[in-house]
C-alpha positions, -999 to 999 in steps of 0.1 A, spaced: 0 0 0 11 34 -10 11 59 20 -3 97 9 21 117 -6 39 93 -24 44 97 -59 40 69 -88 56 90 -122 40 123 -122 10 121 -99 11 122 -62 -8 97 -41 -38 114 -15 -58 81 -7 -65 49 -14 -101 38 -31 -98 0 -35 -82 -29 -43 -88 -59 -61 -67 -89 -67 -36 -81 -90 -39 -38 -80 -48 -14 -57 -64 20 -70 -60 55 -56 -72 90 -55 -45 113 -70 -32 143 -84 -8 153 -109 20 173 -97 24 199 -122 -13 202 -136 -30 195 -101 -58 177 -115 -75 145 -98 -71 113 -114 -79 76 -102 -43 59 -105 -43 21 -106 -12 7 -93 2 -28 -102 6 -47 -65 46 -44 -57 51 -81 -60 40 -86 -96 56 -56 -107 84 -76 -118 57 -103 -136 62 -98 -173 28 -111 -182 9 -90 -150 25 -56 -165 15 -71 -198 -20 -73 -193 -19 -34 -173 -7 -25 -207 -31 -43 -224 -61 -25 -203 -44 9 -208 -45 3 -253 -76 -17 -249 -97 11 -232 -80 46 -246 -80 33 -282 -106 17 -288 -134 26 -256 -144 60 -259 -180 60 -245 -195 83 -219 -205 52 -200 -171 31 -194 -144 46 -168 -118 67 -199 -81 61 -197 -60 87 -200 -21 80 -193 3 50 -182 30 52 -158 57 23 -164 88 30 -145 112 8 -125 96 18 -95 57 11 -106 38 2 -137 2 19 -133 -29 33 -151 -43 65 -148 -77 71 -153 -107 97 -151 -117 102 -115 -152 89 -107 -169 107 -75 -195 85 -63 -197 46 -56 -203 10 -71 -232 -5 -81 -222 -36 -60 -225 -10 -28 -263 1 -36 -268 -39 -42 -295 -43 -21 -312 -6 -19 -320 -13 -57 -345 -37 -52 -379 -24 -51 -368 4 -74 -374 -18 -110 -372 17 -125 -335 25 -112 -328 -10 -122 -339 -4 -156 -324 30 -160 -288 13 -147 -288 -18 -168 -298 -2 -198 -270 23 -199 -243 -7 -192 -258 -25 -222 -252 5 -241 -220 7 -228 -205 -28 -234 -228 -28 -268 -201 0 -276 -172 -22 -265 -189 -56 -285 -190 -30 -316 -152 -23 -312 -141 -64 -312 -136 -64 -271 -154 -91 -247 -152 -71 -211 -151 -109 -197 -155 -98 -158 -190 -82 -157 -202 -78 -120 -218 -47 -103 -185 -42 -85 -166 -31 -117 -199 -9 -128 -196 28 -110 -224 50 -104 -209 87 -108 -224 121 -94 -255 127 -76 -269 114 -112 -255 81 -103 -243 78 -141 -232 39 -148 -197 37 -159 -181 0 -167 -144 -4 -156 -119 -25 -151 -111 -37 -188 -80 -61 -175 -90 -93 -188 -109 -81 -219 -104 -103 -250 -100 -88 -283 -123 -108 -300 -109 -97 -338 -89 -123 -348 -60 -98 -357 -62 -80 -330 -64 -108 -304 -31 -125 -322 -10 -96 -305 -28 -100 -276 -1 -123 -258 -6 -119 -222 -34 -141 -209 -29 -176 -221 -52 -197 -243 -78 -216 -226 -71 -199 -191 -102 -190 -168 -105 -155 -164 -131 -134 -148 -153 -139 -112 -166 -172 -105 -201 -161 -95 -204 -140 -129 -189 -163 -150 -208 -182 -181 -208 -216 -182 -182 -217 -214 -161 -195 -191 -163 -221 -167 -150 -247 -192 -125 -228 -196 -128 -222 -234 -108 -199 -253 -139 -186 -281 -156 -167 -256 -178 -143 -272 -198 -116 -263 -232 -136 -253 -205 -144 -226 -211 -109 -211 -249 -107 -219 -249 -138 -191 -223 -123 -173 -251 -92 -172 -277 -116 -171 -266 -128 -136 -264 -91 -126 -297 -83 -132 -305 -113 -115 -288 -99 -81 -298 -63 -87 -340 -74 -90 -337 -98 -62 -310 -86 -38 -293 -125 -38 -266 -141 -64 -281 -168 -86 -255 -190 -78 -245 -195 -49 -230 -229 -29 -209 -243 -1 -178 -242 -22 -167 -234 -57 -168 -269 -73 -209 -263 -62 -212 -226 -76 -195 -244 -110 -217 -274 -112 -249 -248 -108 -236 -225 -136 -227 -252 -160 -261 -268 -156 -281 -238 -155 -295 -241 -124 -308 -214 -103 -336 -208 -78 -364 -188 -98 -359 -151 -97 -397 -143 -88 -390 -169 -61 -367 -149 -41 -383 -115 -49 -422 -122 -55 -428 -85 -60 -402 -88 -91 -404 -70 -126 -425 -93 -148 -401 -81 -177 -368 -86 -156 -377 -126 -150 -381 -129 -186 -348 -113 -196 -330 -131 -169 -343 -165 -180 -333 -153 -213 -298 -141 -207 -289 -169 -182 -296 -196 -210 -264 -226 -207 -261 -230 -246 -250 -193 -263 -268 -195 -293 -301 -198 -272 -294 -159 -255 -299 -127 -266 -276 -122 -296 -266 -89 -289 -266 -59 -259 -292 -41 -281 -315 -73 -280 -314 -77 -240 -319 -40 -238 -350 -39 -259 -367 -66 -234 -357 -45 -206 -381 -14 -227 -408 -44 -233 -408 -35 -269 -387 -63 -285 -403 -83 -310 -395 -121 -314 -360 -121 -332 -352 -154 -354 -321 -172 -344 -299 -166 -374 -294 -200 -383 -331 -201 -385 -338 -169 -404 -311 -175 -435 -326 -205 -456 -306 -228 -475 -274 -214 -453 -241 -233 -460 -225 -246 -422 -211 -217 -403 -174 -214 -403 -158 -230 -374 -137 -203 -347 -102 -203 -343 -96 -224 -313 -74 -248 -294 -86 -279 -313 -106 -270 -346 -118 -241 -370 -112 -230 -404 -131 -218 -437 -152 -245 -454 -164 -251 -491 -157 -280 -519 -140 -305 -540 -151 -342 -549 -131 -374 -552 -146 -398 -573 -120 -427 -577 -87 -412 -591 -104 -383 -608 -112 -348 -590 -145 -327 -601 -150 -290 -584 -181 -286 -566 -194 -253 -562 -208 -252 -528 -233 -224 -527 -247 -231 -563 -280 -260 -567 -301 -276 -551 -277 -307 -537 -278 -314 -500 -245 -311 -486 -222 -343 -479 -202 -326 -451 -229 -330 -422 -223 -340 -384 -224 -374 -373 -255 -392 -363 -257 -430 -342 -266 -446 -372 -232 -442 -389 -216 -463 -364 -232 -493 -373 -228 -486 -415 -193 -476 -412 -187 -509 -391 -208 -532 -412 -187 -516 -446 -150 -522 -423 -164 -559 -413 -162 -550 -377 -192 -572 -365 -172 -583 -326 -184 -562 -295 -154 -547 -290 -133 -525 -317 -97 -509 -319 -79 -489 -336 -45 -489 -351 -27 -458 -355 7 -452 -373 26 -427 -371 65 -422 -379 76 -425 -345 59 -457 -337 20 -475 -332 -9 -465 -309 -32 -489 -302 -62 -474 -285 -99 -493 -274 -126 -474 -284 -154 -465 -262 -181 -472 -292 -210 -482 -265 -206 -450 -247 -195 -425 -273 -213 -437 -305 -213 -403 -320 -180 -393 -319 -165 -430 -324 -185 -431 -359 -172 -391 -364 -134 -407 -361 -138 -440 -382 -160 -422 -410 -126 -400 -415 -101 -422 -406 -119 -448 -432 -127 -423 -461 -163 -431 -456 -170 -400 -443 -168 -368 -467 -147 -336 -449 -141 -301 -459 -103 -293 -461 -92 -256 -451 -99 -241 -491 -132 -255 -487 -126 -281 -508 -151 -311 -506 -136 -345 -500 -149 -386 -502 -131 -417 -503 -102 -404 -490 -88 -408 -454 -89 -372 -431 -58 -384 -410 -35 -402 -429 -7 -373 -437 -21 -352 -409 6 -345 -382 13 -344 -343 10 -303 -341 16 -297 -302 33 -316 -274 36 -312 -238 60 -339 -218 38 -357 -191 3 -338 -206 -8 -342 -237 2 -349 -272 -26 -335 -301 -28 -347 -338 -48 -344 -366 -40 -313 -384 -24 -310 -421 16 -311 -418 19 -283 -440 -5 -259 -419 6 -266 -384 -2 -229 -373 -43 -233 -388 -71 -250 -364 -88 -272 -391 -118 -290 -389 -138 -314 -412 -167 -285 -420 -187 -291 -391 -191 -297 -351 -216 -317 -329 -227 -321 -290 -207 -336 -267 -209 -371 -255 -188 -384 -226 -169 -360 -211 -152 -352 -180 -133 -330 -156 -109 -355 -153 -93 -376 -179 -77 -407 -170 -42 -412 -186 -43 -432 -219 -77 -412 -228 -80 -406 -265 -109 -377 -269 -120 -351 -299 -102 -320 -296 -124 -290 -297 -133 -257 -280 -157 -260 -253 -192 -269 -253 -205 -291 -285 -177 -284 -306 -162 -314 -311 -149 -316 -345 -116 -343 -362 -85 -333 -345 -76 -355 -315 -63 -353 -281 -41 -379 -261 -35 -376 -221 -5 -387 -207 8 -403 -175 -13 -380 -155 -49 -377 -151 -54 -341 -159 -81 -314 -154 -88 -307 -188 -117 -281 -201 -143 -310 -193 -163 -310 -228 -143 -329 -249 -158 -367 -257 -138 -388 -249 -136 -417 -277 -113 -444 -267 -86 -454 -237 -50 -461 -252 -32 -486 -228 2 -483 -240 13 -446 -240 51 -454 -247 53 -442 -285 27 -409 -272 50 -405 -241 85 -403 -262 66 -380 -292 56 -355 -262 93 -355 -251 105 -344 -286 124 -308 -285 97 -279 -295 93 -246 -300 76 -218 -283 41 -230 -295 47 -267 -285 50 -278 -317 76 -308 -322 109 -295 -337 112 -330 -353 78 -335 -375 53 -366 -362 26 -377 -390 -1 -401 -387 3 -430 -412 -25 -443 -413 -56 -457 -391 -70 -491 -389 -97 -512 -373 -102 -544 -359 -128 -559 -337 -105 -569 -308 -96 -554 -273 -56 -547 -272 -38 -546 -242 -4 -533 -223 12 -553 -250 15 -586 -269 28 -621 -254 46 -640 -280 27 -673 -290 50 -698 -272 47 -676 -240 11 -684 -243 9 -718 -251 30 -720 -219 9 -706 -199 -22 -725 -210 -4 -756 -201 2 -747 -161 -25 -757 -138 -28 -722 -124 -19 -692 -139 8 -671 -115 -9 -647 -97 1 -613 -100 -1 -586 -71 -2 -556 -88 -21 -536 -68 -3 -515 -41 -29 -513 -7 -11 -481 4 -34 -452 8 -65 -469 1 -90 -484 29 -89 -520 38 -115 -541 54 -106 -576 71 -74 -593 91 -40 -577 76 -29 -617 77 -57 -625 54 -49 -653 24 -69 -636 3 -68 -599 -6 -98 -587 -30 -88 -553 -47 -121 -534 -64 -115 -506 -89 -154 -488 -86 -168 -457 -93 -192 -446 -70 -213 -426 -98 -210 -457 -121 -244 -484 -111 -225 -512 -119 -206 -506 -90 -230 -503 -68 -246 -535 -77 -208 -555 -71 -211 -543 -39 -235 -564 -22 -218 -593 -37 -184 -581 -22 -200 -577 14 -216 -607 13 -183 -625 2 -165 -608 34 -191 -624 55 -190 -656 46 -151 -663 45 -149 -640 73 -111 -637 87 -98 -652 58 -105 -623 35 -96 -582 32 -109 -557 10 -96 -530 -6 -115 -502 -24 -97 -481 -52 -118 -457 -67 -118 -443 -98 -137 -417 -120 -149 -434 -154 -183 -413 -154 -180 -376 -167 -186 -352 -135 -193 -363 -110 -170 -394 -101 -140 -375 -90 -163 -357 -69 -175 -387 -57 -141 -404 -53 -123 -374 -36 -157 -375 -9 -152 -411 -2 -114 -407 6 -125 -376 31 -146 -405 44 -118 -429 51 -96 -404 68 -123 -409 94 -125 -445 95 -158 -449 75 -153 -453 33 -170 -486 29 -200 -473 49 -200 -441 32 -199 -460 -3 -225 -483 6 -245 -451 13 -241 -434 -13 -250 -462 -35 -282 -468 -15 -293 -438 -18 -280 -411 -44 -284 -418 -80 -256 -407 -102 -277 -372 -110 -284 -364 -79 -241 -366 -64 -236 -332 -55 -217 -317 -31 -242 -311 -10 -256 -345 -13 -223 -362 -3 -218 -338 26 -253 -345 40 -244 -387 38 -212 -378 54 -230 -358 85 -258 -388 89 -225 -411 92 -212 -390 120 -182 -374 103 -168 -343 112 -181 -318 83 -157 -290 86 -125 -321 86 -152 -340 58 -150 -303 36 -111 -298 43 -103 -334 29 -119 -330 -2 -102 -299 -7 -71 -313 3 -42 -326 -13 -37 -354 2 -70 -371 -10 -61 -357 -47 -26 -376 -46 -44 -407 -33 -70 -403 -62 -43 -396 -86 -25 -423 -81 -54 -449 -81 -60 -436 -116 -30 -439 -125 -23 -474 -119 -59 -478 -131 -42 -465 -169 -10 -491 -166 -32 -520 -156 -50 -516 -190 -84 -514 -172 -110 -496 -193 -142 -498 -174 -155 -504 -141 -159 -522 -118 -128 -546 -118 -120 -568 -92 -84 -583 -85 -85 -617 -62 -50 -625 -52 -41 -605 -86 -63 -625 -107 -89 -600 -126 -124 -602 -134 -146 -573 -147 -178 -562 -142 -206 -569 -119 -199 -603 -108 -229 -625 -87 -219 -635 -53 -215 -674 -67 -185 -664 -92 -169 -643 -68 -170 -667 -39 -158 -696 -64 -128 -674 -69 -120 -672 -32 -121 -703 -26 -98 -714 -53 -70 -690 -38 -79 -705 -3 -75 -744 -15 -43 -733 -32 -26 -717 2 
């Protein structure tokens, strides 16, 4: 903190107003022309930060270039120094809207007369390229008796212009920026295309506060507060505040809507509700007929122009795309391909893989067909050539493969390795002319996990993601297509030297992709090694399975150790576990169990999983799994729901709350997934009897049969 009289460049500190979390902002004056300014100052121990002074630079050009509206706070010098790097801007007498929060809300026509001049406001801003991204009534100030609205704080602001936003450096791609409670739901995601219907629910949830006098979401932690805002749910506005505007439930319903396309479109469409003279407005996909597919945004995984060229056999034949009365070949998957693109491969088994070269070695990954049918068919229509694709000239292709050729176009060692994009345009998202909704996704993916690169939200499109040897948080809406159990050739490509995009200095391309109707494994046996092991009367048991860290049930001396991989938001699990119990009663003393659990179900396992290890650091997992099972289905595991079965256990809540939070229980879950990945496992449940496996959810007979075996044999 900067004590009065102080001087940062050429103005002289008198007091300070605020401070937030990377600067603190005070009232002063400049020395020589002894007029009052607000001067934001850069906190001392970033001031060093390259990227922290970047993006106080970036605020400074963003709002005195290109923001010249009477309604948003004006910029009018920078200070960067040794000493201090600062902005100085207009001084605004008067206070926030987040300080007259609650004195707003039986005043609808204040309301009105507020939000309507910060929709004209960021409108202006939206005109000029520039998504504010950290809308809340803290960063709106209301200045002079007038209480004029002016928006501020323009730190985090994207530059949504493509040209633009490429010398736009400082905040990295697919990093969450803005306030949690504010934040849309593809904010949440973390995706990088946020767009301006990201501020109208940004505004959306402001309205929401200002006409009620409560945040729409609200919860006991920020996991909670996330899960709410992804899934859209809120209490009703008119519930909290039954004397509420008719017209401000409406436009909040409106602007608070998950999917973007289904908001208001633009400022000037949420601020004609608010004056209950907008007339229905047509979506614009459904007011253009005959409209070719929408171009795809630039993004982490896909994007690119789209239009067309036709392989028929050797010969090539120009379409031209916009011209007849042809439907379009380039259209998003549907179920049914799976089964045609199968039938036409002469996959007919019930479990399929796929082989993929590349020039540093073979992937072989299991694909998840029964759980992501969608996306499975989108991959083996364009691996196959059965599928026609757009390339990035618009050119229409069929019969030919989309990935052989296609290269490995960024690496991190431990993290990721991505492919799919054409060797010769490393630098250009592309995409096969379209996108479709997500299947299974998840906050965490498991290492080996093969998923469709894309965005956020259903934008799934060719190019194709590979997790390492750690599960990772990733942006949680990619569908995940297949489990790869053998990440050696992925692991040495992510090692390769790269450059400052993460693109391999040495190039990677994919050969070619097939399929077979076969499960592979870790790796290969050779045939004698087989035969071999046919011929022995019992196959060598194999402990494989650590105990350390995870809870055990039953005498440490036991002769039998039973080690479950389950998911306690998967059903199958929950119906193993009777058999398990009833197995540790009847061979009572003779048997322990051991519960590893992992997350195979997009959401809410790791939730789950991370709850029932805060429930073993008290002595009670198995009881709080059994619980759960009994009585949450997977929809309703919240965190509220697995904190009220830990309170009617007897736990400690606030010790319950710490240890889900806590490290400790994420290294434990970490490393049960991680030796979930090297065992080759690629569903749940699987059970391990003295090392022997056996998946799924086995009847009490089979698993007691198994027991005894080991117990004859001891």
């Amino acid at each position: 903190m900067l004590p009065a009289g102080s001087r940062v460049g050429d103005y002289e500190i008198e007091a300070e107003l605020g401070e937030g979390g990377m600067a603190r902002v005070y009232r002063a004056r400049h020395a020589l022309l002894d007029t009052p300014h607000a001067v934001k100052v850069l906190d001392s121990a970033l001031r060093t930060n390259a990227d922290a002074r970047q993006r106080f630079l970036d605020e400074a050009r963003i709002q005195a270039k290109h923001l010249d509206h009477p309604g948003i706070v004006k910029v009018t010098n920078i200070v960067a120094t040794a000493d201090h790097a600062a902005l100085v801007m207009e001084l605004i007498e008067g206070s926030s809207l987040e300080a007259l929060m609650h004195e707003l809300v039986n005043d609808p026509a204040e309301i009105r007369r507020i939000m309507l001049a910060v929709l004209d406001a960021v409108g202006h801003a939206h005109a000029a390229g520039i998504v504010h991204r950290d809308l809340k009534p803290a960063n709106v100030l209301l200045a002079g008796k007038g209480r004029v609205p002016k928006v501020s704080d323009f730190g985090i602001a994207k530059l949504s212009d493509p040209e633009r936003a490429a010398s736009k450096k400082s905040t990295h791609a697919g990093a969450r920026m803005g306030t949690l409670a504010y934040m849309s739901p593809e904010q949440i995601r973390r995706a990088k295309d946020v767009t301006p219907r990201s501020d109208i629910f940004s505004l959306g949830a402001m309205l929401y506060e200002l006409a009620t006098g409560a945040m729409p979401f609200e919860g006991a932690d920020d996991f909670e507060v996330m899960e709410k805002i992804v899934h859209g749910r809120y209490r009703p506005p008119a519930e909290v505040n039954p004397r509420i505007d008719p017209v401000f439930v409406t436009v909040i319903d409106k602007a608070l809507e998950s999917a973007p396309g289904d908001r208001y479109q633009s400022c000037d469409d949420m601020a004609a509700a608010l004056r209950e003279d907008l007339k229905p407005v047509a979506r614009p996909q459904d007011s253009v007929p005959n409209m070719a597919p929408p171009k795809s945004r630039v993004n982490l995984a896909i994007g690119g122009a789209v239009a067309g060229l036709v392989v028929i056999g050797a010969a090539l034949f120009v379409v031209d795309p916009g011209g007849g009365s042809e439907p379009d070949p380039v259209r998003p998957p549907v179920v049914e391909d799976l089964a045609i693109y199968r039938k036409a491969l002469g996959l007919h088994g019930k479990f399929m893989s796929a082989t993929i070269e590349t020039s540093a070695g073979i992937v072989r990954c299991n694909l998840l067909h029964d759980q992501s049918p969608i996306g499975v068919a989108n991959f083996i229509g364009l691996a196959s050539g059965q599928k026609p694709w757009r390339d990035g000239a618009g050119r229409i292709h069929t019969n030919q493969p989309y990935y052989d050729g296609t290269a490995v176009y960024r690496v991190i060692p431990a993290f990721l390795v991505q492919a799919g994009r054409p060797a010769d345009t490393l630098d250009v998202p592309s995409n096969p002319g379209y996108t479709f909704a997500d299947e299974k996704s998840a906050l965490i993916h498991l290492p080996g996990s093969l998923a469709l690169a894309n965005s956020g939200p259903d934008t799934n499109g060719a190019e194709l993601v590979f997790v390492l040897e750690r599960a990772q948080r990733l942006d949680g809406t990619e569908t995940i297509i297949g489990k790869c159990p053998d990440i050696t050739v992925l692991t040495a490509i992510s090692t390769l030297d790269r450059d400052s995009k993460d693109r391999p200095l040495l190039p990677v391309t994919i050969r070619s992709v097939r399929f077979e109707d076969k499960m592979v494994g870790l790796a290969e046996k050779p045939v004698e090694e087989k035969k071999q092991e046919k011929k022995q009367a019992k196959p060598e048991r194999i402990h494989i399975v650590p105990l350390e860290g995870s809870p055990v049930e039953g005498p440490s001396d036991a002769k039998v150790t039973i080690v479950a991989f389950l998911d306690l938001a998967e059903p199958y699990s929950g119906k193993l576990w009777p058999s398990l119990r009833k197995v540790m009663r009847e061979r009572a003393g003779s048997v322990n169990l051991v519960i590893k659990h992992v997350t195979v179900h997009p959401g809410t396992g790791n939730l789950a999983g991370l709850a029932m290890c805060a429930a073993r650091n008290q002595g009670k997992a198995h009881a709080f799994a059994e619980a759960v099972w009994a009585e949450l289905p997977r929809k309703d595991i919240t965190p509220a729901s697995l904190r009220k079965v830990a309170v009617s256990l007897g736990l400690d809540r606030a010790k319950f709350d710490a240890d889900v939070d806590g490290a400790l229980c994420w290294s434990r879950f970490e490393t049960d997934t991680k030796l979930f990945g090297k065992l080759g496992i690629t569903g749940v449940p699987q059970t391990f009897i003295n090392g022997r496996g056996i998946t799924g959810a086995q009847p009490y007979e089979k698993l007691l049969e198994m027991v005894d075996e080991e117990l004859k044999s001891e």
